[in-house]
C-alpha positions as CSV (number, residue, x, y, z in Angstrom):
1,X,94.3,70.5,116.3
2,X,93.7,73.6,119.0
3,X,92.8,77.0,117.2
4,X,96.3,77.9,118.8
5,X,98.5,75.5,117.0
6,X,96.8,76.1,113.9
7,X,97.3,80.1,114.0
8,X,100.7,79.5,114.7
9,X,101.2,76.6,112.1
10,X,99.6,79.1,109.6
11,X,102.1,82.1,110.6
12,X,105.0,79.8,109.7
13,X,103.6,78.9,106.9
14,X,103.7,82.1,105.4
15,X,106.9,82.8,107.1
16,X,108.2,80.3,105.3
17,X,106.6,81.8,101.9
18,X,107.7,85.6,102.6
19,X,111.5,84.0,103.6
20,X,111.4,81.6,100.0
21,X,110.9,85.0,98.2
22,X,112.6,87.7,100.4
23,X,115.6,87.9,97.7
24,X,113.7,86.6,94.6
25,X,113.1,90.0,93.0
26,X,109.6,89.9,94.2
27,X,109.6,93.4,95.5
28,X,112.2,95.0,93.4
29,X,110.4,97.1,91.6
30,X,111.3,99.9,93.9
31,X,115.4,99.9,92.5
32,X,113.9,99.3,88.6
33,X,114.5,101.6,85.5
34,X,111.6,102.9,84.4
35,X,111.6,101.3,81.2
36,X,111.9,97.9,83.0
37,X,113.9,95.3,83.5
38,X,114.5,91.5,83.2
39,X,113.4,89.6,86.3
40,X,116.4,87.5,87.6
41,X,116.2,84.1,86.8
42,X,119.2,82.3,88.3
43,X,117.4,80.7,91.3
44,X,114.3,78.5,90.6
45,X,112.3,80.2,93.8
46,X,113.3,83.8,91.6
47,X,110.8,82.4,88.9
48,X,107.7,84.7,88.6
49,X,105.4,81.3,88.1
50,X,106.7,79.6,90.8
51,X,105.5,83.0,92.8
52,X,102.2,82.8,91.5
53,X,101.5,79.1,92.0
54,X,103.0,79.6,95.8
55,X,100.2,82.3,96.2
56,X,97.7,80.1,95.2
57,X,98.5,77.6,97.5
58,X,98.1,79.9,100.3
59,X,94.7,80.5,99.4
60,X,92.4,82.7,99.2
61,X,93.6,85.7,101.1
62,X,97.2,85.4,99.0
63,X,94.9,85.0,95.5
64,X,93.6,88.0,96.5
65,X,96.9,89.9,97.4
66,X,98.5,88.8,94.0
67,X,95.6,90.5,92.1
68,X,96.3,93.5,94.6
69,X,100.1,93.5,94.0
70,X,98.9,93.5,90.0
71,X,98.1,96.9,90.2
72,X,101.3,98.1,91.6
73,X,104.5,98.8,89.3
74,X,105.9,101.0,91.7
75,X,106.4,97.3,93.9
76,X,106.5,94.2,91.7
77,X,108.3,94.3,88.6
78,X,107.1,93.8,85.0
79,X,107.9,90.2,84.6
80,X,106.1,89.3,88.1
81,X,103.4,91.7,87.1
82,X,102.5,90.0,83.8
83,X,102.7,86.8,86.2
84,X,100.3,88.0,88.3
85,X,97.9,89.1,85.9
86,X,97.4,85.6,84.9
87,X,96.6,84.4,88.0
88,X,94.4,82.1,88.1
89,X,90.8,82.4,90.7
90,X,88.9,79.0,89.5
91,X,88.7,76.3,92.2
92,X,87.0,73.0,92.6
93,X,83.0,73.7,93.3
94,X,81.8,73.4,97.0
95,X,79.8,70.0,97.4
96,X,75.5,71.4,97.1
97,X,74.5,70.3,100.3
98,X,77.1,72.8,101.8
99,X,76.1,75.6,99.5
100,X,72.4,74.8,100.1
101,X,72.6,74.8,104.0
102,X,74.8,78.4,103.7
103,X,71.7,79.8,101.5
104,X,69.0,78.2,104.1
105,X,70.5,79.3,107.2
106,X,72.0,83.3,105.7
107,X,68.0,84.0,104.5
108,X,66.5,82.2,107.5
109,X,64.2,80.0,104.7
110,X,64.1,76.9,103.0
111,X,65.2,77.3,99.3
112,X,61.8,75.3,98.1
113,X,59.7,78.0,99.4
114,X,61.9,80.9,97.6
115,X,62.9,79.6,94.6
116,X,61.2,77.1,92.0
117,X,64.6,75.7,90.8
118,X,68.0,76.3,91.9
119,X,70.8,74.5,90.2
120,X,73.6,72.0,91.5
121,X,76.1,73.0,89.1
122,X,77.5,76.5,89.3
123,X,77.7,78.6,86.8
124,X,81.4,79.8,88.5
125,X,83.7,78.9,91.4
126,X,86.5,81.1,93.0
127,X,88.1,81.5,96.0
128,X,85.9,83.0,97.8
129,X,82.3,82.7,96.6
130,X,80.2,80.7,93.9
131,X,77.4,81.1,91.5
132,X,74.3,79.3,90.9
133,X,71.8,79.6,88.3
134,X,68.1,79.7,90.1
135,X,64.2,80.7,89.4
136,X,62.4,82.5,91.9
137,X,58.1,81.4,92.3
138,X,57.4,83.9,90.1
139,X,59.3,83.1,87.0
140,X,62.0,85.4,86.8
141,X,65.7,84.1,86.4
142,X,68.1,84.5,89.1
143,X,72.0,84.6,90.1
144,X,72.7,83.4,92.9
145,X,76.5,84.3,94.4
146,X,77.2,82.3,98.0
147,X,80.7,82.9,100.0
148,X,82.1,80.0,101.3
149,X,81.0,79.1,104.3
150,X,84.2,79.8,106.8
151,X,86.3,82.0,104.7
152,X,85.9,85.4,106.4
153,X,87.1,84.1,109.2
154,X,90.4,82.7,107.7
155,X,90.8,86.2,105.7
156,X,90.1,87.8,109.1
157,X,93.3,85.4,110.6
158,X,95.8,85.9,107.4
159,X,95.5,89.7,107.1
160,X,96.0,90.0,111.4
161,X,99.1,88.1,110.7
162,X,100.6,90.3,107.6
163,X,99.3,93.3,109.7
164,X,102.0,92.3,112.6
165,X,104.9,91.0,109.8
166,X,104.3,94.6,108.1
167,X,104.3,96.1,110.9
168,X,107.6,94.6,112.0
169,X,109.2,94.9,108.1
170,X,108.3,98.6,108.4
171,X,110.4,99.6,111.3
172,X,113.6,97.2,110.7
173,X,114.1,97.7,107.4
174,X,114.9,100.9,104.8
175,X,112.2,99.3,102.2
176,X,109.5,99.2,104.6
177,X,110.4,102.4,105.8
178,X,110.1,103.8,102.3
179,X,106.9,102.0,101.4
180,X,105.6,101.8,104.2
181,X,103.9,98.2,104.0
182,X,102.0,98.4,107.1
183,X,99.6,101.2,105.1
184,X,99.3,99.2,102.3
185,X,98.1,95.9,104.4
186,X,95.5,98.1,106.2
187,X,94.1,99.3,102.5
188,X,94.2,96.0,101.3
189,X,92.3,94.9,104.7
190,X,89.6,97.4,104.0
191,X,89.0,96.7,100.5
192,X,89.3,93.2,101.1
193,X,86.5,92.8,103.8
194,X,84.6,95.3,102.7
195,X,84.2,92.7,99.6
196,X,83.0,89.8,102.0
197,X,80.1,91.9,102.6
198,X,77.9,91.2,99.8
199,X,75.5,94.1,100.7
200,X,78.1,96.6,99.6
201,X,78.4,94.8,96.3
202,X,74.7,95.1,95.8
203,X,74.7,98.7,96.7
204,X,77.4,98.9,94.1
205,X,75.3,96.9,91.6
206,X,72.4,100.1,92.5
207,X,74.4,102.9,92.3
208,X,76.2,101.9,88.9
209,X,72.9,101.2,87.5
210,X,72.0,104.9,88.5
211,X,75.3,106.4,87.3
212,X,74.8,104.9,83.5
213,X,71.3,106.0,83.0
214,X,73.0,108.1,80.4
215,X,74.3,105.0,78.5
216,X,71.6,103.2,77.7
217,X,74.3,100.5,75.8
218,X,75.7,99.7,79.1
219,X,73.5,97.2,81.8
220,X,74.0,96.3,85.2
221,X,72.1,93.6,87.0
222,X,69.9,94.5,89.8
223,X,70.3,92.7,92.9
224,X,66.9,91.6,95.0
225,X,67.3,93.2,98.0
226,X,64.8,90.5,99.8
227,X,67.1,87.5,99.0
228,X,70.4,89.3,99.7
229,X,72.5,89.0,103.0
230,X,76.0,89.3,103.6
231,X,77.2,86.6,102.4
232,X,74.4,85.7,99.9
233,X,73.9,87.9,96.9
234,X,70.8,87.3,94.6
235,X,70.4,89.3,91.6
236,X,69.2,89.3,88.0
237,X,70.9,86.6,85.7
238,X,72.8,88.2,83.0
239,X,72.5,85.8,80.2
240,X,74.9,86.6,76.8
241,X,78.4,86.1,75.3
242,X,81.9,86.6,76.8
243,X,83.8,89.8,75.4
244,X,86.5,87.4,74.5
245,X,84.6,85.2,72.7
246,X,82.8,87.3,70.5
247,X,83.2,86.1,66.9
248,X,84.3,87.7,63.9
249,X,81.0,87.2,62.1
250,X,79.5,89.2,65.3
251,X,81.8,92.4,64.5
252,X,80.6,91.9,61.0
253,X,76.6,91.7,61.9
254,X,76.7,94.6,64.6
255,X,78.9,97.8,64.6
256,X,81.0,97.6,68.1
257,X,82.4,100.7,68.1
258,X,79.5,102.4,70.0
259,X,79.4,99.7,72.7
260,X,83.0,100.4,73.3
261,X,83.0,104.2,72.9
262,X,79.9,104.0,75.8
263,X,81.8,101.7,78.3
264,X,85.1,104.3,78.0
265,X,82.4,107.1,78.5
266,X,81.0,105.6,81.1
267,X,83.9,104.5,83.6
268,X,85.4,107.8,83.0
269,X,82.7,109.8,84.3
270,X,82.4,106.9,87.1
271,X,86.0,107.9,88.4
272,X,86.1,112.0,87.3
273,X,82.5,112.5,88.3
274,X,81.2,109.8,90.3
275,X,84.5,109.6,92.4
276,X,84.6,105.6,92.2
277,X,87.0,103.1,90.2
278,X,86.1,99.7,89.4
279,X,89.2,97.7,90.4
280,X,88.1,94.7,88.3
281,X,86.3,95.5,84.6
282,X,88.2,92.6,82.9
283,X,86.6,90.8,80.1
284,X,85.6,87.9,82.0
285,X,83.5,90.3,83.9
286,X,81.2,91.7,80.9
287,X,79.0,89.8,79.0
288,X,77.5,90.8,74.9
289,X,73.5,90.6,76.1
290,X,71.1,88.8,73.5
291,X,69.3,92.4,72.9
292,X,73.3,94.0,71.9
293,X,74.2,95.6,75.1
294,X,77.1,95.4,76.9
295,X,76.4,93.9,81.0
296,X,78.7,94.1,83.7
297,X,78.6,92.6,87.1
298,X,81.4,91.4,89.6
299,X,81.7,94.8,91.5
300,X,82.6,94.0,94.4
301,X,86.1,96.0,94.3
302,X,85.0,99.7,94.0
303,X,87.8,101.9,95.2
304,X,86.1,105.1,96.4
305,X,88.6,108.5,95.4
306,X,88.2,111.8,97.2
307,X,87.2,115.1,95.6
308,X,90.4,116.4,95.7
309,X,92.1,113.9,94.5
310,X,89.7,112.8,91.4
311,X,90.5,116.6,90.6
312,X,94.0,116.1,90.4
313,X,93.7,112.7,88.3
314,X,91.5,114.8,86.2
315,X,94.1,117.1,85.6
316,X,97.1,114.8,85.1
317,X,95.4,112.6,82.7
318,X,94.2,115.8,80.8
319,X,97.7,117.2,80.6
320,X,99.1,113.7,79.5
321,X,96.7,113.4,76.3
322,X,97.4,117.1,75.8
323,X,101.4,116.0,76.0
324,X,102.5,119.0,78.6
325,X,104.6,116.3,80.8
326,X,105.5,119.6,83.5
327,X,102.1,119.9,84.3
328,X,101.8,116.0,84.3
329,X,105.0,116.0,86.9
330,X,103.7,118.6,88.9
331,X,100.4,117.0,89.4
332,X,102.5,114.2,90.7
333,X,104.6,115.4,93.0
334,X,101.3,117.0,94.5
335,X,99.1,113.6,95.2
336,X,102.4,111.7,96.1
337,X,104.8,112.0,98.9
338,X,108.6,112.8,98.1
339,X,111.4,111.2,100.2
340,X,114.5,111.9,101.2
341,X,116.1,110.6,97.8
342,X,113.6,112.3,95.8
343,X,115.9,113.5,92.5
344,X,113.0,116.3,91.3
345,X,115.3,117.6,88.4
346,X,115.5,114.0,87.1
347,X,111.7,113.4,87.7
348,X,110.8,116.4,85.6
349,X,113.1,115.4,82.9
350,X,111.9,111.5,82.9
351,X,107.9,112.5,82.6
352,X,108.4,114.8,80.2
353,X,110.6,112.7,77.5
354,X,107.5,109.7,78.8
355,X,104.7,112.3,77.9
356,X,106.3,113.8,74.8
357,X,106.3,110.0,73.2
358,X,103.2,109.0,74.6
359,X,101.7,112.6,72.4
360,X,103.4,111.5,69.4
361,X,102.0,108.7,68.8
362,X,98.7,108.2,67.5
363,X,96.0,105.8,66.4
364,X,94.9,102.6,67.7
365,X,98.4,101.3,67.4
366,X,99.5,103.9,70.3
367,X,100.5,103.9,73.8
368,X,97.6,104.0,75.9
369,X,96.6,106.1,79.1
370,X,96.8,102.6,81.4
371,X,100.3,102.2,80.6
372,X,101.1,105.5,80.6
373,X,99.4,105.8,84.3
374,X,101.6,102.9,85.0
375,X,104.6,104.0,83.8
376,X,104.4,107.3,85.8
377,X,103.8,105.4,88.6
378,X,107.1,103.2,88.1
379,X,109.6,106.5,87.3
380,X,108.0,108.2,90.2
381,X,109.0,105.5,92.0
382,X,112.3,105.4,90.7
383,X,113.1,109.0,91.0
384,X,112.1,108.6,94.9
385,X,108.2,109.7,95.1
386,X,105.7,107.2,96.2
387,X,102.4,107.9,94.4
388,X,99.4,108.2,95.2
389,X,97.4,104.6,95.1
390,X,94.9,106.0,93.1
391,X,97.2,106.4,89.9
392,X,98.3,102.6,89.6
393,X,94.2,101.7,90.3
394,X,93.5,104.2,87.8
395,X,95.8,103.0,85.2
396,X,95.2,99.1,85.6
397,X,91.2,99.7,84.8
398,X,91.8,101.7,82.2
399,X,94.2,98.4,80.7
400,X,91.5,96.4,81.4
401,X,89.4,98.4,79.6
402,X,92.0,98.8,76.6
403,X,91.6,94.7,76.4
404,X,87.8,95.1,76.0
405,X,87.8,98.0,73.8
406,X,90.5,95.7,71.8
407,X,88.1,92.4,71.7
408,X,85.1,94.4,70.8
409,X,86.8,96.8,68.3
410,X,90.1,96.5,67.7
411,X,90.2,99.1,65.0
412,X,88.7,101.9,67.7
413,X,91.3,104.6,68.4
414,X,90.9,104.6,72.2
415,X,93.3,107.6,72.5
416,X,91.2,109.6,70.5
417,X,87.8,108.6,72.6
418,X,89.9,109.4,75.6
419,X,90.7,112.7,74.8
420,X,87.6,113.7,73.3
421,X,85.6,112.7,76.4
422,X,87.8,114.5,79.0
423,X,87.5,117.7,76.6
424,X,84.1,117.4,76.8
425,X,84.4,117.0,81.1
426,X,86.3,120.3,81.0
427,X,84.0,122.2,79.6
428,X,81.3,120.4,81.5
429,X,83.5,121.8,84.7
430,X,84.0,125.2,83.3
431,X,79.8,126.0,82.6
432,X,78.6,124.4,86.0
433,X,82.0,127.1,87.4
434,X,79.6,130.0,86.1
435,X,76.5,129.2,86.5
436,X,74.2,131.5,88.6
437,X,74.2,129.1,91.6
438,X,78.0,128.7,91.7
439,X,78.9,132.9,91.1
440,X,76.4,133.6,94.1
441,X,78.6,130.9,96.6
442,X,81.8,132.8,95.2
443,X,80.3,136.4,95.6
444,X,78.7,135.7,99.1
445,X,82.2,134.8,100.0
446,X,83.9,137.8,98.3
447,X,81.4,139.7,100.5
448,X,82.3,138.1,103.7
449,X,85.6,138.8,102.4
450,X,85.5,142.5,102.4
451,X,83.0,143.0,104.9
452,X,85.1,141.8,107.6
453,X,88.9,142.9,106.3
454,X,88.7,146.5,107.6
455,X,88.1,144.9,111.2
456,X,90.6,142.1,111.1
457,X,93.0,144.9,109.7
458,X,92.2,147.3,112.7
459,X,93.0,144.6,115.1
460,X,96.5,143.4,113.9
461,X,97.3,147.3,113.7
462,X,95.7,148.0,117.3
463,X,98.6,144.8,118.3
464,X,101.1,146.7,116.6
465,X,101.0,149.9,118.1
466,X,100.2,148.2,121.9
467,X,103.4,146.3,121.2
468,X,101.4,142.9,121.7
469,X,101.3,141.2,118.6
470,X,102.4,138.1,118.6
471,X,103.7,135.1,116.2
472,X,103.6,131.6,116.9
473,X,105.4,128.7,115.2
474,X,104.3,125.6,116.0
475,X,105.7,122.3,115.0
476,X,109.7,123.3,116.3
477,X,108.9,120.9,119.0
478,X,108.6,118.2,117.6
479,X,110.8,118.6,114.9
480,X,114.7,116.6,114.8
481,X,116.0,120.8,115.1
482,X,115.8,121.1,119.1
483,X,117.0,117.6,119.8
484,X,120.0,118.6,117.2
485,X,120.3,121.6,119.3
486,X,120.3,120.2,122.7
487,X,123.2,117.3,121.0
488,X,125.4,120.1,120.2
489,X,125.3,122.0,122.9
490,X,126.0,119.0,125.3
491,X,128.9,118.2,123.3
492,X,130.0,121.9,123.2
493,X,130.0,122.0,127.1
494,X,131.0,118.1,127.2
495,X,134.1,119.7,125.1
496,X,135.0,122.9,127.3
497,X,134.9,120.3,130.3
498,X,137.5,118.0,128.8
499,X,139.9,120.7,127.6
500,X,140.0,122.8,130.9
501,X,140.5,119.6,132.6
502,X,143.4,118.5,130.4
503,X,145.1,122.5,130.5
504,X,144.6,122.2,134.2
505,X,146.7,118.6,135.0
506,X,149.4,120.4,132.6
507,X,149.5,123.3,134.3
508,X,149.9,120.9,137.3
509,X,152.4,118.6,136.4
510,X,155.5,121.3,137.3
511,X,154.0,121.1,140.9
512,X,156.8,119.4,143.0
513,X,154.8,119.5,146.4
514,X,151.9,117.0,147.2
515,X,151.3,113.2,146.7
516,X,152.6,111.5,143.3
517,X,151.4,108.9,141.7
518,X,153.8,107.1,139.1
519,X,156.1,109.4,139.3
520,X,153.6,112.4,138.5
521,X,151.4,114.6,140.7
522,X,148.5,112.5,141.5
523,X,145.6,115.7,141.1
524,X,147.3,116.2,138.0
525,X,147.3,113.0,136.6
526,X,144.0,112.0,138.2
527,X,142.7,115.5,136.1
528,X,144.6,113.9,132.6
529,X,142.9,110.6,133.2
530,X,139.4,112.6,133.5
531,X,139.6,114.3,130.9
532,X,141.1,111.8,128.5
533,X,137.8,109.4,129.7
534,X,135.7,112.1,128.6
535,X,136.9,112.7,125.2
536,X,137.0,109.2,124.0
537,X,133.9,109.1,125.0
538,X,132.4,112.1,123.4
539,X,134.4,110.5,120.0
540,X,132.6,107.1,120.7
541,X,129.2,108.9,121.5
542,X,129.6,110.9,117.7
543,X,130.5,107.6,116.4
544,X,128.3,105.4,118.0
545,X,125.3,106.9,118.7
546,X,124.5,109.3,116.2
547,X,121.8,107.6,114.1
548,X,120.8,108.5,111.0
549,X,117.2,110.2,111.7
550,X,113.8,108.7,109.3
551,X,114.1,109.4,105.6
552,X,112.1,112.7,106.0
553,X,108.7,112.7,103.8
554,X,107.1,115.8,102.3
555,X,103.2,115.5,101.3
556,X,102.4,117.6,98.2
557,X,99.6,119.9,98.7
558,X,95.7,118.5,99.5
């Protein structure tokens, strides 16, 4: 089969798979309550599991996708989402041979000559890479992690052909338009290849090592820079038990709480401080050590959040635990993007009755900031505003982390922790706003500030009394207000035309000299006929080609 017929027998393939599920419910989360809503079930194809096995089958660009579309209430409903969360990434193991000859030829060396044992049977297969236990020359115990060999390439192929459908969805159709799917495929393409290259993982491996010096409870492999290519990533092996699987006897030998109070600790100040969200801290992903710490690996999804907007997250979360929903609205409306059905009155309303209940209740039986972060995200959606990406990332790792903090100690009062911690940020915030360093920036500016103002204040006053001072709006241009303008004022003249030509041929019809036509003066009725053309069509034109312009979009403030 041609590379040719195989792209295009792949495009129909997931034609086929977007056209199965184009009424199913899939994506229609957008029209939900907030409080959610049963997922039809009438048609078999409608069935959330029957979505999630069809994304498996596609492989593993789709696996991938569903684990995406996990994090977004605002587009998959609650049914689909707790579908998707189960989702399964465990496939059969790559034959050795194939995963030796991908080791060889990505570290230009033959495996004897690096390592002293590497084993056949991995410790874990996905989709997209798998593990291998291994001991380098010099004794020390290794993890091996090797993609598959050919699967870039494929990813590569699937996302340039959900780039075009989105692209196409987007302009055709009022959901795309409001969504906007087209930015969401490129994000998802970013993140998505950005974890092929296993070098970024490993640099993610360093750097969260670095940012929990702090918490000494909390350990992250270090990868070996020598052995570690692209698509080969060697690193310490992390040897201990599953979070899930720790015992009851284990919570009775070893207190719990202050592994679980350190991971909240640490993965706030890794977003709020640090500026980076871990997509992916499920249990499977952090392991009880031997010596009682508490390892995580498997970052490969790091979403990276800007300054400005960590500060806002700050902000809304802190407001949330503090229950002032206006503040929690406000925040909002200023990461997100309101559309042209944006109800703000109901908004405001909605997220304060959400915050007020999610403030009165307390203790480890609660609602927690994850689903509250989620929730927000589906009213917002509901009321019109499409939030920002970072608040459903945001609020899926801090459920993650709700279902470690509950296997480890299920008697800790996350809420509490929460609160406590971001307290702690503020004031953090405030001292480092006075110290010495920081009241020098804001005084050197307050001098710049004043030493320039009575110059800048001559010159607008020198314009004013010279008569040349001048204002410019910009922006008019390209606005829908000129070509409104210029509409009207065609079908104002258009107008005038037609009735002076119709007053005309009746002020001409009395005329009893010149040719007739039909019994009537011909200029006359040649001027009717004119002027009755022109009016039906300015009605069809007003009918007809007035379209309704692009749901307008306001940014909140950066």
């Amino acid at each position: 089969m041609s590379d040719t017929t195989r792209a295009l027998a792949r495009h129909a393939q997931i034609l086929r798979f977007l056209m199965k599920y184009r009424s199913a419910g899939v994506l229609s989360g957008f029209e939900l309550d907030p409080v959610g809503t049963e997922t039809p079930v009438d048609s078999p194809d409608g069935k959330p599991e029957a979505f999630v096995d069809d994304l498996e089958a596609l492989g593993p660009t789709f696996i991938k996708i569903g684990q995406a579309l996990s994090t977004r209430p605002d587009m998959v409903p609650p049914a689909y989402l707790a579908a998707l969360e189960r989702m399964q990434d465990n496939v059969a193991p790559l034959p050795f041979h194939v995963i030796h000859d991908a080791v060889e030829e990505a570290l230009g060396v033959r495996i004897s000559k690096i390592f002293d044992s590497f084993d056949e049977t991995p410790l874990g297969s996905a989709s997209l890479a798998q593990v291998h236990r291994a001991t380098l020359r010099d004794g020390r115990k290794v993890a091996v992690k090797v993609q598959r060999p050919g699967i870039a390439e494929q990813i590569r192929d699937d996302l340039e052909t959900l780039a075009r459908l989105a692209g196409g969805v987007d302009r055709i159709t009022d959901i795309g338009r409001r969504v906007h799917f087209a930015d969401w495929v490129h994000e998802f393409r970013r993140t998505l290849l950005a974890e092929l290259d296993y070098r970024i993982e490993a640099e993610n491996l360093d750097r969260f090592d670095a940012h929990f010096v702090a918490y000494p409870a909390l350990f992250v492999p270090r990868p070996l820079w020598d052995l570690t290519r692209a698509r080969v990533l060697t690193m310490e092996l992390v040897e201990g038990t599953k979070v899930t699987d720790i015992s009851g006897l284990q919570r009775t030998e070893r207190d719990m709480a202050p592994l679980a109070t350190a991971l909240l600790h640490g993965y706030l100040d890794q977003v709020f401080v640090h500026g980076e969200i871990h997509a992916d801290p499920h249990p499977g992903n952090l392991l009880l050590t031997r010596d009682g710490r508490l390892a995580l690996f498997d970052l490969g999804m790091v979403a990276h959040v800007p300054p400005r907007t960590r500060e806002r997250l700050l902000r809304l979360l802190f407001a949330a635990v503090d229950g002032r929903g206006e503040q929690v609205a406000a925040e909002g409306i200023a990461m997100g993007t309101r559309l042209e059905d944006f109800d703000e009155a109901r908004y405001y309303r909605d997220v304060g009755q959400l915050v007020a209940r999610y403030a009165a209740q307390s203790g480890a039986n609660g609602q927690t900031e994850g689903r509250l972060m989620l929730d927000l995200v589906r009213l917002a959606t509901a009321c019109g505003l499409r939030t920002a990406p970072e608040m459903s990332l945001l609020g899926k790792t801090l459920l993650h982390l709700e279902s470690v903090v509950q296997a480890l100690d299920p008697e800790l009062d996350m809420k509490r922790v929460v609160e406590a911690h971001l307290n702690d940020m503020m004031r953090q915030r405030l001292r480092k706003s006075l110290s010495p360093t920081n009241l020098a920036t804001e005084l050197m500016d307050m001098q710049e500030l004043v030493r320039d103002a009575p110059r800048k204040v001559s010159n607008v006053l020198s314009l004013l009394s010279e008569n040349r001072l001048r204002v410019r709006l910009t922006g008019l241009e390209e606005s829908h207000l000129f070509d409104s303008m210029h509409k009207i004022a065609n079908r104002i003249a258009a107008g005038i035309v037609t009735a002076a030509l119709i007053v005309a041929s009746a002020m001409m019809m009395d005329n009893p000299d010149g040719p007739r036509l039909l019994g009537y003066p011909t200029i006359a009725l040649l001027l009717f006929l004119t002027g009755a053309g022109l009016g039906i069509a300015i009605v069809l034109s007003a009918l007809l080609g007035d379209k309704r312009p692009r749901p307008d979009e306001e940014r909140g403030p950066n």
